[in-house]
C-alpha positions as CSV (number, residue, x, y, z in Angstrom):
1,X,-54.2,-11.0,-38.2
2,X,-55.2,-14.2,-37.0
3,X,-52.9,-15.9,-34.2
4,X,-52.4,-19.5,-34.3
5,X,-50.5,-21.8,-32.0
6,X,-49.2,-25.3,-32.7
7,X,-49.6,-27.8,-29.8
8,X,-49.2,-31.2,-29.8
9,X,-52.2,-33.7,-28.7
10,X,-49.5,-35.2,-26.1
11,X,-48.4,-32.0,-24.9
12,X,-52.5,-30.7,-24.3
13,X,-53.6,-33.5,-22.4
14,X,-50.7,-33.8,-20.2
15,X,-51.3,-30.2,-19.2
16,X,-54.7,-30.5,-18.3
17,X,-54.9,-34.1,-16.2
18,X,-53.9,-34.3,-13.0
19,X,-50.7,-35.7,-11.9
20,X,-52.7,-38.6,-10.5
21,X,-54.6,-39.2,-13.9
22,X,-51.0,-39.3,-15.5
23,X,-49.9,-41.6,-13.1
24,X,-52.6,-44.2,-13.5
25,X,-52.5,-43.5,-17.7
26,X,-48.5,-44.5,-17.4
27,X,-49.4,-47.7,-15.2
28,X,-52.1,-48.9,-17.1
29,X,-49.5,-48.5,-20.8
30,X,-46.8,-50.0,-18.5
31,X,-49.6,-53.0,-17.5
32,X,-50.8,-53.6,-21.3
33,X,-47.2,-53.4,-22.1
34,X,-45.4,-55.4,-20.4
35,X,-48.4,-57.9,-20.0
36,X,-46.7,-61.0,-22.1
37,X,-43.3,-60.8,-21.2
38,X,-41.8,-62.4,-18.1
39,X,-40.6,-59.7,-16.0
40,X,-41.8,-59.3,-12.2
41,X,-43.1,-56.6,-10.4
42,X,-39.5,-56.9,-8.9
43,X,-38.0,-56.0,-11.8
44,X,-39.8,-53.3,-13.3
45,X,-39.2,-51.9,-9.5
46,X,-35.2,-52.0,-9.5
47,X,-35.5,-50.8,-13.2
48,X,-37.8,-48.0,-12.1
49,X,-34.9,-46.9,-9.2
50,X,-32.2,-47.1,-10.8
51,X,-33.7,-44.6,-13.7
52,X,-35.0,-42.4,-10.8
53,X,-31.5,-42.6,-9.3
54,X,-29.7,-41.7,-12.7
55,X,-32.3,-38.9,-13.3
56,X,-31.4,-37.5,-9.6
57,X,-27.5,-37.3,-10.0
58,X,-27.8,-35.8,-13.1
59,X,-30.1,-33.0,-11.8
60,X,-27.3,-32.9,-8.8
61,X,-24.5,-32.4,-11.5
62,X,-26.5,-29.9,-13.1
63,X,-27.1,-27.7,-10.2
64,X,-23.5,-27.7,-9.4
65,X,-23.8,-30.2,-6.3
C-alpha cells in the first residue's frame, strides 16, 4: 500500500527556511505591499505592537494568567 501525505506548498517551505529567511520573505511582501500607499514606517510600527500586544494577552488568557 502506498502512503501519501497532503502538504501544502506554504506549509513545506515555511518548515524548511530559517526563521531569518521568513523574516526577510514577510518584509520584503510587507515592502512590495504597502509600497503605494501613504503609511509610514511609524505606522506600520504602532500597527505591528499593538497586534503583538493583542496576540500576548490572549496567549496570557489562555494559559490561565
Amino acid at each position: 500500500m502506498k502512503a501519501t501525505a497532503r502538504i501544502s506548498p506554504e506549509d513545506y517551505i515555511l518548515s524548511v527556511i530559517s526563521p531569518e529567511d521568513r523574516l526577510e520573505a514577510a518584509l520584503k511582501i510587507a515592502r512590495e505591499t504597502f509600497k503605494k500607499t501613504k503609511l509610514t514606517v511609524r505606522d506600520i510600527e504602532k500597527a505591528v505592537k499593538k497586534a503583538r500586544r493583542k496576540a500576548y494577552e490572549e496567549t496570557q488568557d489562555q494559559s490561565g494568567r
